[in-house]
C-alpha positions as CSV (number, residue, x, y, z in Angstrom):
1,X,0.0,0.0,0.0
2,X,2.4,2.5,0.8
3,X,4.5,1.6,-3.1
4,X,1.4,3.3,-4.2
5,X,1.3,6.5,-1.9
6,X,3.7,9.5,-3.0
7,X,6.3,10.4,-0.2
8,X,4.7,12.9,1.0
9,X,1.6,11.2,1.9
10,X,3.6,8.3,3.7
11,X,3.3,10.0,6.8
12,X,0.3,11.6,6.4
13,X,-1.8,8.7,6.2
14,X,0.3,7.5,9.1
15,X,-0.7,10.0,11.3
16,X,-4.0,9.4,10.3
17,X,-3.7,5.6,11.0
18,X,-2.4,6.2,14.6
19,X,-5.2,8.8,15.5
20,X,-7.8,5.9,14.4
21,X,-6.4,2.9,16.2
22,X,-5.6,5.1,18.9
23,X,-9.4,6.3,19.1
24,X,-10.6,2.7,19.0
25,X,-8.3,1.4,21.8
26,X,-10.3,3.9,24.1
27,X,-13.2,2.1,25.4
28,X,-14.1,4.9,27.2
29,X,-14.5,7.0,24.0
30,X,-16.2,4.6,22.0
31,X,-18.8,4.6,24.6
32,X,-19.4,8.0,24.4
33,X,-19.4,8.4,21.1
34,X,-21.2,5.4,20.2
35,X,-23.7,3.1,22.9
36,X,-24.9,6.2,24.9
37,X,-26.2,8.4,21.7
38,X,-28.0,4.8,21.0
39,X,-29.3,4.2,24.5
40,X,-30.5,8.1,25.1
41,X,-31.8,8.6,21.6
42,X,-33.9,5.7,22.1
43,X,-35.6,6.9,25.8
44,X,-36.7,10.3,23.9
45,X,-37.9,8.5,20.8
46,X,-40.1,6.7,22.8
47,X,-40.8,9.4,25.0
48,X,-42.0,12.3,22.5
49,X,-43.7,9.8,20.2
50,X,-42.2,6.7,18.6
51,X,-45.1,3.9,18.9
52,X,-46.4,5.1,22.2
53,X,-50.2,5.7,22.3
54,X,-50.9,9.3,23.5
55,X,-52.1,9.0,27.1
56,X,-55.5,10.8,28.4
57,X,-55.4,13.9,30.2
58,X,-55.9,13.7,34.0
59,X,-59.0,16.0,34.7
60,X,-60.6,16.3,38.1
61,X,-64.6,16.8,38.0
62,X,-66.0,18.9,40.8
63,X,-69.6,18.4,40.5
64,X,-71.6,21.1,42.2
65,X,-74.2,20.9,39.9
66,X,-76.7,17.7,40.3
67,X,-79.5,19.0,37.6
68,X,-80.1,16.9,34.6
69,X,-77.7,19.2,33.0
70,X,-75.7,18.9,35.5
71,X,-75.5,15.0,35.3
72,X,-75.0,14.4,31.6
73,X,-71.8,16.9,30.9
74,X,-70.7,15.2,33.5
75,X,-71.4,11.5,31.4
76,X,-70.4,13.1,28.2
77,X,-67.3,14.2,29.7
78,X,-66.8,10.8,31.6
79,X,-67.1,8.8,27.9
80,X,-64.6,11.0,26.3
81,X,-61.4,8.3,25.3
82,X,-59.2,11.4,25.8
83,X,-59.8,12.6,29.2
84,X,-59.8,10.5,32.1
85,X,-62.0,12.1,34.6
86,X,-61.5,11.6,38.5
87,X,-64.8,13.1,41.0
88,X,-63.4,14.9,43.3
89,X,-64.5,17.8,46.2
90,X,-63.7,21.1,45.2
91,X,-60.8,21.2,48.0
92,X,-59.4,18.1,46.9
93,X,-59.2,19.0,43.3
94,X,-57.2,22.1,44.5
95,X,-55.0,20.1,46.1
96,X,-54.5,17.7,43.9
97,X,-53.6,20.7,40.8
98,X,-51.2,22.4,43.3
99,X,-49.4,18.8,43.6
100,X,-48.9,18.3,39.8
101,X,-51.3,14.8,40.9
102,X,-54.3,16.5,37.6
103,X,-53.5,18.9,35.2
104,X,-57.1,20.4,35.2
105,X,-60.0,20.6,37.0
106,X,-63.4,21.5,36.1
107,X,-65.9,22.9,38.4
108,X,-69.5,22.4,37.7
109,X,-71.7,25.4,39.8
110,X,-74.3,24.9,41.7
111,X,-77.3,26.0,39.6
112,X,-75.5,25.7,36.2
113,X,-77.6,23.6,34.2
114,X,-81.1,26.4,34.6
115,X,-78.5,29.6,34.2
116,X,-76.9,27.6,31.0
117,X,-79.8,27.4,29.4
118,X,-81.3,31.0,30.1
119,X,-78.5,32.4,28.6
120,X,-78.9,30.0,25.6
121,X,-82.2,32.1,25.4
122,X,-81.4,35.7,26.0
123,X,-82.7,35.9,29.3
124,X,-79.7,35.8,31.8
125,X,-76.2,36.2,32.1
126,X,-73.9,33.4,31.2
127,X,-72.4,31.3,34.2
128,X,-69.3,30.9,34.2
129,X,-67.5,26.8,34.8
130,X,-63.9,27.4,37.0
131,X,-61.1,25.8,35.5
132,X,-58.1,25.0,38.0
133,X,-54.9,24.3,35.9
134,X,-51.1,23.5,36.4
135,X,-49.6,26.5,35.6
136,X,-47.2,23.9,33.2
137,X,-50.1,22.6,31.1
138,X,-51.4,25.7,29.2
139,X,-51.5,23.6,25.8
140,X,-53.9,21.3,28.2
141,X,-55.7,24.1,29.2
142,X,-56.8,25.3,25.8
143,X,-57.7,21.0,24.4
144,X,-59.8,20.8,28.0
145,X,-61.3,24.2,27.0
146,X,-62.7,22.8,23.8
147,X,-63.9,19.0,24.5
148,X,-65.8,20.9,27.5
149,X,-67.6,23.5,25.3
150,X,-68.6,20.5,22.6
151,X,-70.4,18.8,25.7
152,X,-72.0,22.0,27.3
153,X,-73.4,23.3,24.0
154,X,-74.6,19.5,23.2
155,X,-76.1,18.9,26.7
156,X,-77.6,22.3,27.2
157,X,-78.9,22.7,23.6
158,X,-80.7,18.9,23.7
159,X,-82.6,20.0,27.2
160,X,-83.9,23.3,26.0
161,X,-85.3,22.2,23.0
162,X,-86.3,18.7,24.0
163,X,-86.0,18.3,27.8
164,X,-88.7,19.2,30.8
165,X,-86.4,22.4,32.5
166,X,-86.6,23.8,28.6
167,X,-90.3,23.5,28.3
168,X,-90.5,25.0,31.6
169,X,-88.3,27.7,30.7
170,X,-89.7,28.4,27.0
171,X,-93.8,28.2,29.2
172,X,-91.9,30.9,31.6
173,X,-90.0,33.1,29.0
174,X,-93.5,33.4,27.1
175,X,-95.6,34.6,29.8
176,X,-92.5,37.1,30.6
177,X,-92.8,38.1,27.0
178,X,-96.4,38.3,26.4
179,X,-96.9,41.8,28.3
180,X,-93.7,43.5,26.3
181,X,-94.6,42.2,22.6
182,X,-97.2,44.6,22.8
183,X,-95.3,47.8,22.6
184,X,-91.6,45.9,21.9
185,X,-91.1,44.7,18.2
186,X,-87.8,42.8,19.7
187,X,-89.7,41.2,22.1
188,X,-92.6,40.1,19.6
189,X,-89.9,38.5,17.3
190,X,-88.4,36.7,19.9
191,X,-91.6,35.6,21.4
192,X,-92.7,34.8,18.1
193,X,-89.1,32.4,18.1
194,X,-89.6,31.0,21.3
195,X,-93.4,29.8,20.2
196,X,-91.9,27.9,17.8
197,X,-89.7,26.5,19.8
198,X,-92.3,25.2,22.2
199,X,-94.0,23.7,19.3
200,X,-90.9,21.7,18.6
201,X,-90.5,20.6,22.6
202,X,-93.9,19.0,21.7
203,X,-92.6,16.3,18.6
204,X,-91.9,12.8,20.2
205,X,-88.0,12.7,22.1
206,X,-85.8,10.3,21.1
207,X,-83.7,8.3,23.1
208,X,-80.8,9.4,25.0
209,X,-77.6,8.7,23.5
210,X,-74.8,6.4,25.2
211,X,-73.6,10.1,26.9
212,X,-76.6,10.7,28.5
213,X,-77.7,13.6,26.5
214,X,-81.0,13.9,24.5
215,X,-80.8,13.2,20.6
216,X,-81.8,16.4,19.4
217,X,-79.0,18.5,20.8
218,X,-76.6,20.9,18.8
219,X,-73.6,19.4,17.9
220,X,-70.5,20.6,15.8
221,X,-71.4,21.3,12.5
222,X,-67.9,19.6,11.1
223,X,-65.5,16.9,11.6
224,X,-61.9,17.2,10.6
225,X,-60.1,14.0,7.8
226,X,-56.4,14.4,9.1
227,X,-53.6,13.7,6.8
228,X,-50.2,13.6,7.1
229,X,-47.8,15.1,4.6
230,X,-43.8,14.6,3.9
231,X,-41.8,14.5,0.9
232,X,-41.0,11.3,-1.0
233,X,-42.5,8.1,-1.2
234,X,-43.1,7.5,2.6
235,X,-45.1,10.1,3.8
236,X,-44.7,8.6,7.3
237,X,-44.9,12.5,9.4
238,X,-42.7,13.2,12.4
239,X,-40.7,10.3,13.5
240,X,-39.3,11.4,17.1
241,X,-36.7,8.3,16.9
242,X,-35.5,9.7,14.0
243,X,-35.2,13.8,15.3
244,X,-34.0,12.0,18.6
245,X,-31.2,9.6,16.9
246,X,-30.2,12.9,15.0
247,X,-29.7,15.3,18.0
248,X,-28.1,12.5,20.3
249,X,-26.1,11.8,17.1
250,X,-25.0,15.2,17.0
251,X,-24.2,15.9,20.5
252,X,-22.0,12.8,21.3
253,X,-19.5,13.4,18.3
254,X,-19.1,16.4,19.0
255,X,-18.2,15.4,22.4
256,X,-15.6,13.6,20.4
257,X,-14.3,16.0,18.9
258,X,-13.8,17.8,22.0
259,X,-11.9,14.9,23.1
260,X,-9.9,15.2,19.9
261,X,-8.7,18.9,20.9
262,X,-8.3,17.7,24.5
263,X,-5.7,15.2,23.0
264,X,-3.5,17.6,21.2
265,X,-3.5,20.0,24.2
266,X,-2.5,16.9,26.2
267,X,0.5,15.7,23.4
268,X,1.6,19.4,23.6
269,X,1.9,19.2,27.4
270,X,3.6,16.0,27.7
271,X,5.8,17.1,24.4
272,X,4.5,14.4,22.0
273,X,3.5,17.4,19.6
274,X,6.9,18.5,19.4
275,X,8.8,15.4,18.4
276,X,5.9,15.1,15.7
277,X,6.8,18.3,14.2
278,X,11.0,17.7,15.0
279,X,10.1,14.9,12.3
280,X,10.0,14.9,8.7
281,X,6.1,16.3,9.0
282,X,5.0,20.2,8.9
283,X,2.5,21.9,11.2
284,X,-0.2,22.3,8.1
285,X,0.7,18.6,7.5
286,X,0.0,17.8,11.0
287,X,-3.0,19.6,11.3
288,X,-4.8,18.2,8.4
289,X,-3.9,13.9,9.3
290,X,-5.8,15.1,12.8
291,X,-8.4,16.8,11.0
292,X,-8.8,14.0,8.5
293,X,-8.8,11.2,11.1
294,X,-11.7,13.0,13.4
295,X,-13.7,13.7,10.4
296,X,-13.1,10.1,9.3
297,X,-14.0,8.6,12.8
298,X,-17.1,11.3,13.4
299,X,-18.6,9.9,9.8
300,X,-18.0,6.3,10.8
301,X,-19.9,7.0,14.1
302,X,-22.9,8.7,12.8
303,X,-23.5,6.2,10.2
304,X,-23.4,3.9,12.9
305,X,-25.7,5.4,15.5
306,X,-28.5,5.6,12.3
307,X,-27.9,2.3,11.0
308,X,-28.9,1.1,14.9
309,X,-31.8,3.5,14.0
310,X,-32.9,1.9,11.0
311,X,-32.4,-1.6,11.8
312,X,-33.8,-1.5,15.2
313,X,-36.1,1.8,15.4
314,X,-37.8,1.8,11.7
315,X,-36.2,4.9,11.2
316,X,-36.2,4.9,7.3
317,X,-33.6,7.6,5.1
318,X,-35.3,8.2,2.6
319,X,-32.1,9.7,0.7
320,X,-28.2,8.1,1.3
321,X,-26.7,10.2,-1.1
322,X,-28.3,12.9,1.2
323,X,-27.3,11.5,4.1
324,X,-23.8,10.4,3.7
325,X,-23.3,13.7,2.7
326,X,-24.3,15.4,5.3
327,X,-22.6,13.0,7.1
328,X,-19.4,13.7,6.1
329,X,-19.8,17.6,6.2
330,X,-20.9,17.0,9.9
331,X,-17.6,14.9,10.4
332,X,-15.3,17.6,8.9
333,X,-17.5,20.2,11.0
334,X,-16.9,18.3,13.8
335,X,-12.6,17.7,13.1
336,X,-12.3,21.5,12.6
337,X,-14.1,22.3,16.3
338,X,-11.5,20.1,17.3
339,X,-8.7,21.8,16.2
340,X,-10.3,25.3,17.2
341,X,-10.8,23.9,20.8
342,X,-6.8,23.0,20.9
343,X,-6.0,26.3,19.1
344,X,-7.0,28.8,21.3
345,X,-7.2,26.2,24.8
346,X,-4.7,27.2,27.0
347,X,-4.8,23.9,29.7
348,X,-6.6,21.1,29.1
349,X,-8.8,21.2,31.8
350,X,-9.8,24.6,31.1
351,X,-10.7,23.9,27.4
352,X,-12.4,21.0,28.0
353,X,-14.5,23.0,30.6
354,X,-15.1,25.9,28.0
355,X,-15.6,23.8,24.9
356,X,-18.5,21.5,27.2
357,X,-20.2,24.9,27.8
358,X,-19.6,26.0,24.2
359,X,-21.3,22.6,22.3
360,X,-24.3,22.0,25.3
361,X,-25.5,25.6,24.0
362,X,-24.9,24.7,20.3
363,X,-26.8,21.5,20.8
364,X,-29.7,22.8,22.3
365,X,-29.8,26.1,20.2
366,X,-29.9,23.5,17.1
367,X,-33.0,21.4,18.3
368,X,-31.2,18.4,19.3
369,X,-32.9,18.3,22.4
370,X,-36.5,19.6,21.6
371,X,-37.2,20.0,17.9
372,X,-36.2,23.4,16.9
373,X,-39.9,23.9,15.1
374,X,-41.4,24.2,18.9
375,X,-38.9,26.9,19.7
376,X,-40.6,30.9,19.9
377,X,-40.3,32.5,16.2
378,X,-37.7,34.9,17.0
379,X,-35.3,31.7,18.7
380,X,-35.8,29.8,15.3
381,X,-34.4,32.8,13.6
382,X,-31.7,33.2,16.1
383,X,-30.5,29.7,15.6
384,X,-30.1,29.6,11.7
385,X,-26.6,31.3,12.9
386,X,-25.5,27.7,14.8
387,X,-24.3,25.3,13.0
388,X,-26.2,22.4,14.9
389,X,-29.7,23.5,13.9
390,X,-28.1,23.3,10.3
391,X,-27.3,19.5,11.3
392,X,-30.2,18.5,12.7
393,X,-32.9,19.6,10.5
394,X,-30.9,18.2,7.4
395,X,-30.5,14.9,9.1
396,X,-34.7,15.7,9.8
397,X,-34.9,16.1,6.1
398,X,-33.3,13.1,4.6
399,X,-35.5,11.3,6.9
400,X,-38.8,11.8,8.5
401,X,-39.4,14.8,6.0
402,X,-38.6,12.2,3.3
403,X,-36.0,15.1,1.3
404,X,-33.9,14.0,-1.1
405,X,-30.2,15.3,-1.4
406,X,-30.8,18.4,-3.3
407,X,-33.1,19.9,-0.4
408,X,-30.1,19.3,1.9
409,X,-27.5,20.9,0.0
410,X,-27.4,23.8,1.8
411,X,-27.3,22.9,5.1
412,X,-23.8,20.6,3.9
413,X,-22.5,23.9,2.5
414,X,-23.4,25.9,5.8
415,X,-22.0,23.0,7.7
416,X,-18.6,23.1,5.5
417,X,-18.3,27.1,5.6
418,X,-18.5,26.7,9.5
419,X,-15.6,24.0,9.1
420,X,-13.4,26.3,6.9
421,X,-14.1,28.8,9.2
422,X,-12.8,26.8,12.4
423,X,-9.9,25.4,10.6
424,X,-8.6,28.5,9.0
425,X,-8.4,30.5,12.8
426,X,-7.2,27.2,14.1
427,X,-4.3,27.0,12.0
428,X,-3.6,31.0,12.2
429,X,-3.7,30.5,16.0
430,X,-1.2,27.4,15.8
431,X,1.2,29.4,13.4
432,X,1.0,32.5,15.9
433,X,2.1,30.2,18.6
């Protein structure tokens, strides 16, 4: 092999050689690098989505309220699959929000069912239902908000045009009205409204449905057909293995390639560096084997961790020129932070202290920890100036986003430009020195 490499690349691919078996004779590196992206990447897959079934919401029922009204929200709410509702006192549902035990409760009034349906009318104020939340659950909040309003406005609605208290109320709104439609046009048209309506309590009731509220009841006036688009042929929507395999992924080689400045901070201290370059090899010669060998080993690695994904996860890549290239980029990005980290670290135990701060921001400004499309608009902006979020959302796109290599070759020229950046300060620092 070596009648076939020029004279100059002899010890070039030497260097390069060492750096590798050197790399893989550290357990404690390939650990790092390798088993715990695996091993975490899977706990966040499966706990942001993966295959789990979404879980119902814990929501206490304070039930104040013991009218007919009163009793079938309370049904309708108890027969919804996504809410699992626990009866509770009024104290023990504060309680029990305080701890963190529910996320919300609802409070049924006394006297809610009669003021519900006057306001449905025109003739009263409209009562108010307390809602006790964790202040950590207002997403919660606002999906409670809405399955209760589709059982108020079905329950309430189905009594007052079909049940006993609404023919008792239309029979007392009437009288109420009879003396104003006189000298009131308003009051004529709505008594004229509410005559009607009684005419309509009058029709045969059907049965009650499996809820407990009356047939005849308003209900929403649409459904929603949800459908699930990505490009390419598997339109398979967000994969959290795949965004989690991609952030570990990200975050554990360039832990490596901390460790990769680390170790030519420590072969300067214990003058290994030096009887490198006493040898027949140059500084820009040097610099580039270590460069080469960390981006060698940081593409190795991360075609690795996602062929774990892939074979044991489902994660599918729906583009391998795409992601081999962005791969690679990510491995020279990685090599270069290396060499930037060894530059300009004055003791290793200070770098490695600096550059752990330095990539734990990078990583979480780039979404590798929570997807960077959940971050506030003006963070997502931010971020586009980090070359993680760059990473991760190309690794995102050439597989749950089904992109093919085209859509990702930008984020492999942002990820390269950020490499020549690193390496050309790294090696004006090491010249300087």
């Amino acid at each position: 092999m070596n009648a076939a490499l020029t004279p100059s690349l002899i010890p070039f691919v030497a260097l390069i050689r060492k750096d590798i078996l050197l790399f893989l004779s550290d357990r404690r590196a390939l650990v790092m690098t390798l088993v715990l992206p695996v091993v975490i990447a899977a706990f966040f897959g499966s706990l942001f989505g993966g295959s789990a079934k979404t879980s119902a919401i814990e929501v206490a029922l304070v039930q104040q309220d013991g009218s007919e009204i009163g009793n079938r929200i309370a049904a309708g709410l108890k027969a919804d699959p996504n809410l699992r509702i626990t009866p509770m006192t009024r104290e023990a549902a504060e309680k029990a929000v305080r701890k963190g035990d529910q996320k919300v409760a609802i409070v049924l009034p006394a006297g809610f069912g009669e003021a519900a349906g006057a306001a449905l009318f025109g003739n009263g104020g409209k009562p108010a239902i307390p809602l006790l939340y964790d202040p950590s659950q207002p997403a919660v909040l606002g999906m409670v908000k809405g399955m209760l309003t589709q059982q108020v406005m079905s329950v309430v609605s189905a009594e007052m045009f079909g049940g006993k208290m609404g023919q008792e109320m239309t029979e007392r709104s009437l009288r109420q009205l009879d003396a104003k439609a006189q000298t009131d046009p308003d009051s004529r048209a709505l008594r004229d409204m509410l005559a009607s309506v009684q005419k309509f309590q009058a029709l045969p009731q059907k049965d009650a449905g499996a809820s407990g509220a009356a047939g005849r009841g308003l209900s929403m006036p649409f459904t929603t057909r949800d459908q699930q688009l990505s490009s390419g042929a598997a339109e398979q929507g967000y994969n959290a293995y795949a965004h989690a395999f991609a952030g570990m992924g990200v975050q554990f080689i360039l832990f490596m390639g901390i460790d990769m400045g680390i170790g030519i901070l420590l072969a300067q201290r214990t003058g290994v560096w030096n009887r490198l370059l006493a040898a027949p090899v140059g500084l820009t010669q040097l610099l580039l084997s270590r460069a080469a060998s960390g981006a060698i080993i940081a593409f190795t690695l991360l075609c690795i961790v996602f062929a774990v994904a892939v074979a044991v996860f489902g994660v599918h890549i729906a583009s391998l020129p795409g992601f081999l290239g962005l791969a690679l980029c990510f491995g020279v990005l990685t090599a270069s932070l290396g060499l930037l980290i060894a530059a300009f670290g004055k003791t290793p135990e200070a770098a490695r202290r600096i550059a752990m701060f330095a990539v734990l921001i990078m990583v979480m400004l780039g979404g590798a920890w929570m997807p960077s499309f959940l971050f506030p608009e003006w963070l997502q902006k931010l971020t586009m100036a980090v070359p993680t979020r760059w990473a991760v959302d190309g690794l995102d796109a050439v597989t749950w986003r089904g992109m093919d290599a085209m859509a990702v070759a930008p984020a492999m020229g942002v990820e390269l430009a950020f490499a020549l950046v690193f390496g050309l300060l790294a090696v004006w620092k090491f010249k300087r020195a």
